[in-house]
MOPAC internal coordinates of N, CA, C and O (Angstrom, degrees):
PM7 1SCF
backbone

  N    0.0000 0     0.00 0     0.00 0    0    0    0
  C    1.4471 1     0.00 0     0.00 0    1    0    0
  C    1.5236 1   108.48 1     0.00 0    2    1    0
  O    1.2310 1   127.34 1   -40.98 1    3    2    1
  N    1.3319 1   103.49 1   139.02 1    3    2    1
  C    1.9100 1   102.27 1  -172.72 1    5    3    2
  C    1.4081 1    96.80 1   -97.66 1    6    5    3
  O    1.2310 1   132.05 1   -22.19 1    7    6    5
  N    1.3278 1    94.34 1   157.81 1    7    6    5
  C    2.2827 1   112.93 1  -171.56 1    9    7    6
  C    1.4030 1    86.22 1   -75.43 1   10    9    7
  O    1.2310 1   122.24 1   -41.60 1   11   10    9
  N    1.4129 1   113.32 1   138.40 1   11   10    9
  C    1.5557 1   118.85 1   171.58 1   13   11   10
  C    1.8871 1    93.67 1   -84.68 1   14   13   11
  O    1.2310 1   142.27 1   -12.27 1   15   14   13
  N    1.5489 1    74.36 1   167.73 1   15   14   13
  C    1.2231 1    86.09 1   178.68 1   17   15   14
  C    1.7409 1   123.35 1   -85.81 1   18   17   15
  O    1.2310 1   116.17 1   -15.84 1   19   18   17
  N    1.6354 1   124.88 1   164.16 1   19   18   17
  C    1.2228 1   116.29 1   177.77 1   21   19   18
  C    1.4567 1   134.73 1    -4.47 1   22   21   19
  O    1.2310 1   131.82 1   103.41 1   23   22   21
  N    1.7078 1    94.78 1   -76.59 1   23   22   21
  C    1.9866 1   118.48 1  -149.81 1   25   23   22
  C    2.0040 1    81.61 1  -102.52 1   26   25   23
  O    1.2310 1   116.90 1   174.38 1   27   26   25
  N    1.6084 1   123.51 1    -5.62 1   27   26   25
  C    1.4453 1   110.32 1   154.86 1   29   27   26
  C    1.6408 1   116.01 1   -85.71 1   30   29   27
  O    1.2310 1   120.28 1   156.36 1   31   30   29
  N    1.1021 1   117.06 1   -23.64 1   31   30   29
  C    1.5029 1   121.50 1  -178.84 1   33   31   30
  C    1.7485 1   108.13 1   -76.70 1   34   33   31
  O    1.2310 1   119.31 1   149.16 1   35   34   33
  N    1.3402 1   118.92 1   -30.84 1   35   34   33
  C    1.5379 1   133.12 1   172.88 1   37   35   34
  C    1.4189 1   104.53 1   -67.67 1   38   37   35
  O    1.2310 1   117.02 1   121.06 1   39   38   37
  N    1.6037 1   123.28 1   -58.94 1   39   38   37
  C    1.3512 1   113.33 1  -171.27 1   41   39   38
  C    1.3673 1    92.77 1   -81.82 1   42   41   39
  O    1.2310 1    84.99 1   161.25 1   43   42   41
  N    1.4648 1   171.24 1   -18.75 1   43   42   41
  C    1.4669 1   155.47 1   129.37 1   45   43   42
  C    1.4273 1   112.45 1   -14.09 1   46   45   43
  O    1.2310 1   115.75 1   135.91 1   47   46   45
  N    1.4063 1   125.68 1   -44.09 1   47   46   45
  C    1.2421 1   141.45 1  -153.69 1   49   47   46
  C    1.7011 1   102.96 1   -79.63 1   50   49   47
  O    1.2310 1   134.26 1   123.31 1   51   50   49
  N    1.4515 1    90.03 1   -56.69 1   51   50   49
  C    1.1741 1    81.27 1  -177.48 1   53   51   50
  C    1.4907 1   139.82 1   -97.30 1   54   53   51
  O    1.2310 1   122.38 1   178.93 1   55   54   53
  N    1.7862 1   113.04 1    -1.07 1   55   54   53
  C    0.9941 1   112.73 1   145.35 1   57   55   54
  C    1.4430 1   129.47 1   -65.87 1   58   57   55
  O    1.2310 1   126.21 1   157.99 1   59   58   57
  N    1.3633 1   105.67 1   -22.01 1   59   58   57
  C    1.9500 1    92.79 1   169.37 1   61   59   58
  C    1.4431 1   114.75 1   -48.38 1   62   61   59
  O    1.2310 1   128.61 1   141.70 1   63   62   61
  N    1.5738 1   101.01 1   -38.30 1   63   62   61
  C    1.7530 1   108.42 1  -165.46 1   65   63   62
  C    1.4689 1    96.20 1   -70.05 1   66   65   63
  O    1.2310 1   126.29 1   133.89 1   67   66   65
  N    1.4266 1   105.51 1   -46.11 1   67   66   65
  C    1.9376 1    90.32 1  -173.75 1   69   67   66
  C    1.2231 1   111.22 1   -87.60 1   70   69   67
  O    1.2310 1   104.31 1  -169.53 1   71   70   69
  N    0.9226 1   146.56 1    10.47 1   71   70   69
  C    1.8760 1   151.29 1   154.16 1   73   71   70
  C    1.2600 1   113.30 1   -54.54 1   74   73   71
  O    1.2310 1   116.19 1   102.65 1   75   74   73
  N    0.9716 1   124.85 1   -77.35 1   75   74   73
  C    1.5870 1   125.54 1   174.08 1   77   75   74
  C    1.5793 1   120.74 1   -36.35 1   78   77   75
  O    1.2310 1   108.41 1   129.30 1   79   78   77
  N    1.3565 1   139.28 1   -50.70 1   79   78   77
  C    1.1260 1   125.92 1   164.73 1   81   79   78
  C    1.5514 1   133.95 1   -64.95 1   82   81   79
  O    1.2310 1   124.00 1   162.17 1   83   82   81
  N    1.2286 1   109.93 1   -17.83 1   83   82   81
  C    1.2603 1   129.63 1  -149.45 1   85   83   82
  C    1.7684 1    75.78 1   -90.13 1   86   85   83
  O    1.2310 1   125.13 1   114.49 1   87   86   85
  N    1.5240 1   107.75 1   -65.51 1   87   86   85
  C    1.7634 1   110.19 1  -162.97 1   89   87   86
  C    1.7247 1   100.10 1   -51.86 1   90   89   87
  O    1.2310 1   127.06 1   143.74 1   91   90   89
  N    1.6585 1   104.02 1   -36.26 1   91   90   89
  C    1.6211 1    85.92 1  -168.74 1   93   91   90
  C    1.2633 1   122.02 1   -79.97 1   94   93   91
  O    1.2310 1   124.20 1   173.40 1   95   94   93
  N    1.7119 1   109.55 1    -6.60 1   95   94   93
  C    1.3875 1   105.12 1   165.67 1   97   95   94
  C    1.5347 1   123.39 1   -85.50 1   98   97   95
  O    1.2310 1   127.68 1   161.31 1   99   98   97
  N    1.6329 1   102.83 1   -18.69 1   99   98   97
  C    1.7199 1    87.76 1   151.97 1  101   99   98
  C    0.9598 1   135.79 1  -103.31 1  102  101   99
  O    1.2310 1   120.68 1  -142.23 1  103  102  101
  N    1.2385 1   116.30 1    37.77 1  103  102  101
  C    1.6802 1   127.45 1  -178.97 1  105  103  102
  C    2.0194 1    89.22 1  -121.11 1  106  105  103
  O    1.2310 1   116.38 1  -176.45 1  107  106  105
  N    1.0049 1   124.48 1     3.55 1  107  106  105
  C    1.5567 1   115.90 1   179.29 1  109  107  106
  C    1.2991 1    88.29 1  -109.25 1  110  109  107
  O    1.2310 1   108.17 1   134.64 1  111  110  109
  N    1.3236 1   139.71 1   -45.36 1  111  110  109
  C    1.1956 1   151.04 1   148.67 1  113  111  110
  C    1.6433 1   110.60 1     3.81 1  114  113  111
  O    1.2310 1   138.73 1   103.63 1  115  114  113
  N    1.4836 1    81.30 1   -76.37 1  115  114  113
  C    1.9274 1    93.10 1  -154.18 1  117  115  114
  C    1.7922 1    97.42 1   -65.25 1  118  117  115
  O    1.2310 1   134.38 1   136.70 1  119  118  117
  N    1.7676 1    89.79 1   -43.30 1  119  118  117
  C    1.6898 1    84.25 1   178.08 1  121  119  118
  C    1.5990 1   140.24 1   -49.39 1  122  121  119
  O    1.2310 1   130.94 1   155.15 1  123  122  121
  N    1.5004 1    96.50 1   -24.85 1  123  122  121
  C    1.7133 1   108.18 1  -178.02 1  125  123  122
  C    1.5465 1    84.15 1   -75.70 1  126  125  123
  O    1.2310 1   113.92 1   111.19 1  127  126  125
  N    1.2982 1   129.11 1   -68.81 1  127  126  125
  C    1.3220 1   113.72 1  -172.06 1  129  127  126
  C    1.5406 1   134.79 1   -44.73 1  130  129  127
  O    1.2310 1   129.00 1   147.18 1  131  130  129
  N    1.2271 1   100.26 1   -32.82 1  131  130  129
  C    1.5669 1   104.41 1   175.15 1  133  131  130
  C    1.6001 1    96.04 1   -72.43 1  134  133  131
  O    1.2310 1   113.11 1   145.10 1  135  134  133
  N    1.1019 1   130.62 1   -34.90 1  135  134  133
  C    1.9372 1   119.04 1  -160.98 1  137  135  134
  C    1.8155 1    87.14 1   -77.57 1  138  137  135
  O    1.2310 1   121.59 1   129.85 1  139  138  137
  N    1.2696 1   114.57 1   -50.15 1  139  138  137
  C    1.4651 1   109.33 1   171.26 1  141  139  138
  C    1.8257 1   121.37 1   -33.06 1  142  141  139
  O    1.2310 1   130.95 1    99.74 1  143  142  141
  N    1.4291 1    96.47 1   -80.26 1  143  142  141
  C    1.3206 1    86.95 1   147.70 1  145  143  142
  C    1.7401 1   155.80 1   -31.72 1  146  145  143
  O    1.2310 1   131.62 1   148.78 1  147  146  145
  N    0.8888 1    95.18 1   -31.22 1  147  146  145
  C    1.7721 1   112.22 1   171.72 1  149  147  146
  C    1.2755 1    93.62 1   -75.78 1  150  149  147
  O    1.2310 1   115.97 1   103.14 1  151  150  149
  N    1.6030 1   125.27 1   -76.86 1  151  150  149
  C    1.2417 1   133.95 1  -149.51 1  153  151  150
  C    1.3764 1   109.83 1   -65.97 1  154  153  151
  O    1.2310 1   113.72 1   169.28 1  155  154  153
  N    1.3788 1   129.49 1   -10.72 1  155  154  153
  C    1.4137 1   141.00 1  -147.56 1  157  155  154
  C    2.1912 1    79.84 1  -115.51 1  158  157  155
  O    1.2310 1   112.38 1   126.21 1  159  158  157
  N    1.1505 1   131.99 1   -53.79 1  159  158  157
  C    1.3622 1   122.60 1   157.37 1  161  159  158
  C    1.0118 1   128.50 1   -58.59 1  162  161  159
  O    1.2310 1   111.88 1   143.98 1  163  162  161
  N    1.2992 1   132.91 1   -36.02 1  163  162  161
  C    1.8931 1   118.12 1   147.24 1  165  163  162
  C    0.9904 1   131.46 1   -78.28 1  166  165  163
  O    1.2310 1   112.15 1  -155.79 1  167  166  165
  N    1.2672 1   132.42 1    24.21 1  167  166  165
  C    1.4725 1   135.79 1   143.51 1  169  167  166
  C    1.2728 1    95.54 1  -101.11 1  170  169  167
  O    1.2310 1   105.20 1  -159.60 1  171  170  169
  N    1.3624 1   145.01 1    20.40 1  171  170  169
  C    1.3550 1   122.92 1   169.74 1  173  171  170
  C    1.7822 1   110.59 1  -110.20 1  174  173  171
  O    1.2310 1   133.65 1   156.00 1  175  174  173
  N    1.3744 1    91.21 1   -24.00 1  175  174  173
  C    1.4288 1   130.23 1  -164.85 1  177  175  174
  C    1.9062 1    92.23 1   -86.31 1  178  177  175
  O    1.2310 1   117.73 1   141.39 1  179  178  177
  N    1.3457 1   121.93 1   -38.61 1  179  178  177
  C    1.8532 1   130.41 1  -170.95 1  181  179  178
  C    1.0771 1    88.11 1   -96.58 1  182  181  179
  O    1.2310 1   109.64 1   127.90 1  183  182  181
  N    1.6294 1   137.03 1   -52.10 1  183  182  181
  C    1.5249 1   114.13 1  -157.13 1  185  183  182
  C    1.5400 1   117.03 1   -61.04 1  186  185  183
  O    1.2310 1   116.37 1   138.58 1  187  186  185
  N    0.8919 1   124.50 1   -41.42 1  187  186  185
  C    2.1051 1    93.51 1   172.83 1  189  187  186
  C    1.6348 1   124.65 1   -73.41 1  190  189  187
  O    1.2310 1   132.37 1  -179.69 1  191  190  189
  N    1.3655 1    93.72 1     0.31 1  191  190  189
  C    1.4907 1    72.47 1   153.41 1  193  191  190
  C    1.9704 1   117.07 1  -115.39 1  194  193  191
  O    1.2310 1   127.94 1  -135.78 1  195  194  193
  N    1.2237 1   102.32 1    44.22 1  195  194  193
  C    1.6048 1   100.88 1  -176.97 1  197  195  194
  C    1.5188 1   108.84 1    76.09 1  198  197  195
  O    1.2310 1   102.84 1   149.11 1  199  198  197
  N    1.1150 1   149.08 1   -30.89 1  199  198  197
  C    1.0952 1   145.17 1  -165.20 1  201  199  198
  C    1.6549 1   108.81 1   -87.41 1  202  201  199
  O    1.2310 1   122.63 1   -13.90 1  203  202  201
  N    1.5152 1   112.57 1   166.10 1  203  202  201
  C    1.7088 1   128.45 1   169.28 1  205  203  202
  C    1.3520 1    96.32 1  -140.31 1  206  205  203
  O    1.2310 1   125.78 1   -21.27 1  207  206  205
  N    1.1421 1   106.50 1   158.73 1  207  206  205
  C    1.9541 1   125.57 1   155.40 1  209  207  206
  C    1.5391 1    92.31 1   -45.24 1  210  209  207
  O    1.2310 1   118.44 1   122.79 1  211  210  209
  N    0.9168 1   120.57 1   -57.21 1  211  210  209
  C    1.8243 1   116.43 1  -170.20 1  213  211  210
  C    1.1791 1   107.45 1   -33.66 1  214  213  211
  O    1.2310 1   120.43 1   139.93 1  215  214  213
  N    1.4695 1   116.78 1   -40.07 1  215  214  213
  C    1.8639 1   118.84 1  -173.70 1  217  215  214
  C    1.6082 1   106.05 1   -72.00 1  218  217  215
  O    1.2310 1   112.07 1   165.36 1  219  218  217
  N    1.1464 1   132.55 1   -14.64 1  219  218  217
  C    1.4060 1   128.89 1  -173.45 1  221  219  218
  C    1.7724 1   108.95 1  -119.23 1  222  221  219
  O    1.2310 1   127.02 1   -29.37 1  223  222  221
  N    1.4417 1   104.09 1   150.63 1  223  222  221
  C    1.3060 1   110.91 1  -167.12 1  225  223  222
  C    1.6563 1    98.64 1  -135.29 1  226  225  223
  O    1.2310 1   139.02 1   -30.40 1  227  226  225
  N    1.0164 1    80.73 1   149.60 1  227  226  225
  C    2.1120 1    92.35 1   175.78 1  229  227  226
  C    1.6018 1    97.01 1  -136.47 1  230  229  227
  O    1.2310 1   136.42 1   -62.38 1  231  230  229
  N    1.8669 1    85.81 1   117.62 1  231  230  229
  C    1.6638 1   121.06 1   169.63 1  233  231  230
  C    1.7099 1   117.09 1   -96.17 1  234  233  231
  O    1.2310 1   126.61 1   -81.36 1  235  234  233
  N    1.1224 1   104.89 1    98.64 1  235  234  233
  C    1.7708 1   109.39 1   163.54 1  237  235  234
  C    1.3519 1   106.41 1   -43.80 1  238  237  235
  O    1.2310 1   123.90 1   -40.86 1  239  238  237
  N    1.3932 1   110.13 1   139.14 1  239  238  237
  C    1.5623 1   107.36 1   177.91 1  241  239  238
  C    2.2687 1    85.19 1  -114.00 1  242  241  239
  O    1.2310 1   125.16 1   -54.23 1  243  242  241
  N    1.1981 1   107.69 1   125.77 1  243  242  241
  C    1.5172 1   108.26 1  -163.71 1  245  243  242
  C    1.8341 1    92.25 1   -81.21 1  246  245  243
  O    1.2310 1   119.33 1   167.67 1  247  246  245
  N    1.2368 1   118.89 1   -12.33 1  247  246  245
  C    1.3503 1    96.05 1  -175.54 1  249  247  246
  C    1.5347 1   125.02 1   -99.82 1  250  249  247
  O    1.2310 1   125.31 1   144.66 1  251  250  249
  N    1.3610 1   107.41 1   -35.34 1  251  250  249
  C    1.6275 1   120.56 1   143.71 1  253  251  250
  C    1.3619 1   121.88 1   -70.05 1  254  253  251
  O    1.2310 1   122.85 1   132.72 1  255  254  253
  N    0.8736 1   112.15 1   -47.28 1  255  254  253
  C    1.3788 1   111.64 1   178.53 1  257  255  254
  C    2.1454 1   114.19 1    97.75 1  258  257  255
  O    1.2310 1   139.37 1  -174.65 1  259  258  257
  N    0.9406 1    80.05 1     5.35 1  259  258  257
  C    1.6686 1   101.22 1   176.08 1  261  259  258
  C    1.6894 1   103.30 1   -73.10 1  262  261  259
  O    1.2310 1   119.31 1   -18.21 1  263  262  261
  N    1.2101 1   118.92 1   161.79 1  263  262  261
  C    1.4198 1   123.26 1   134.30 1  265  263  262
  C    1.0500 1   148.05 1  -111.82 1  266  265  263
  O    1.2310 1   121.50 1    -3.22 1  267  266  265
  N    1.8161 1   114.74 1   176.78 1  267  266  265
  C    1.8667 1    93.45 1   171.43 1  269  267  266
  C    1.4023 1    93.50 1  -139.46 1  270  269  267
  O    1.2310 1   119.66 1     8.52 1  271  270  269
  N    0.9978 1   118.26 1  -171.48 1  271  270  269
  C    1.6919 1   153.36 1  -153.27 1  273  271  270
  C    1.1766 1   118.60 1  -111.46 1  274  273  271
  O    1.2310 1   109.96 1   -93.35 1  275  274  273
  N    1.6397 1   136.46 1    86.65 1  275  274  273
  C    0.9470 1   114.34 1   174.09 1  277  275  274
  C    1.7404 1   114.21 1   -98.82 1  278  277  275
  O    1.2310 1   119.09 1    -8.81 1  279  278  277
  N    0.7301 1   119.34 1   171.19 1  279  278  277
  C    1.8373 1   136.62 1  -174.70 1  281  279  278
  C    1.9902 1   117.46 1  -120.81 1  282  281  279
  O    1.2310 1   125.65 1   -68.41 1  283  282  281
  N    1.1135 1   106.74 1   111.59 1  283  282  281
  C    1.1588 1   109.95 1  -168.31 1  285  283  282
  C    1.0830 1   109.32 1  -121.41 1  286  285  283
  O    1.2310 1   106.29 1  -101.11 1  287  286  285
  N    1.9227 1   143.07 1    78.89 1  287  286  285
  C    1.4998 1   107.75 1   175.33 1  289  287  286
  C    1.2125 1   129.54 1   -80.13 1  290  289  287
  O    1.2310 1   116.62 1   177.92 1  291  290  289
  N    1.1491 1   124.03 1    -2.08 1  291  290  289
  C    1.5348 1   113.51 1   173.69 1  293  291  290
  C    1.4619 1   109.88 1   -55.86 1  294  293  291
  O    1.2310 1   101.83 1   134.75 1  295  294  293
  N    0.9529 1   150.77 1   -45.25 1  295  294  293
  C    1.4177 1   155.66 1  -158.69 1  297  295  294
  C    1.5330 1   112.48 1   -36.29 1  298  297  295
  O    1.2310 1   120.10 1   180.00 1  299  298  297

């Protein structure tokens, strides 16, 4: 591999520095959209039977680290 040159090693440089934020803001991005997505198929998937994702809740248990399920119909 040949040594780049100077003012190519500067603009290398400093896109490393701006790469990293940029990807993780579109990688938080895609993720809200994909949970959108998910959640937007189980309400399609709950609505005949009366229900939404809105009625159910997910509790971290901090010491296992597991979760559980809660059930809400008022929602």
């Amino acid at each position: 591999m040949t040594p780049l040159a100077t003012a190519d090693r500067r603009i290398v440089q400093a896109q490393l520095r701006a790469l990293p934020p940029r990807t993780k803001a579109a990688q938080e991005a895609e993720t809200a959209e994909m949970w959108g997505k998910l959640k937007d198929l189980g309400n399609g998937i709950l609505k005949p039977f009366g229900l939404s994702t809105d009625n159910f809740q997910m509790v971290k248990d901090e010491k296992t680290g597991g979760y559980s399920m809660n059930f809400n119909q008022g929602q």
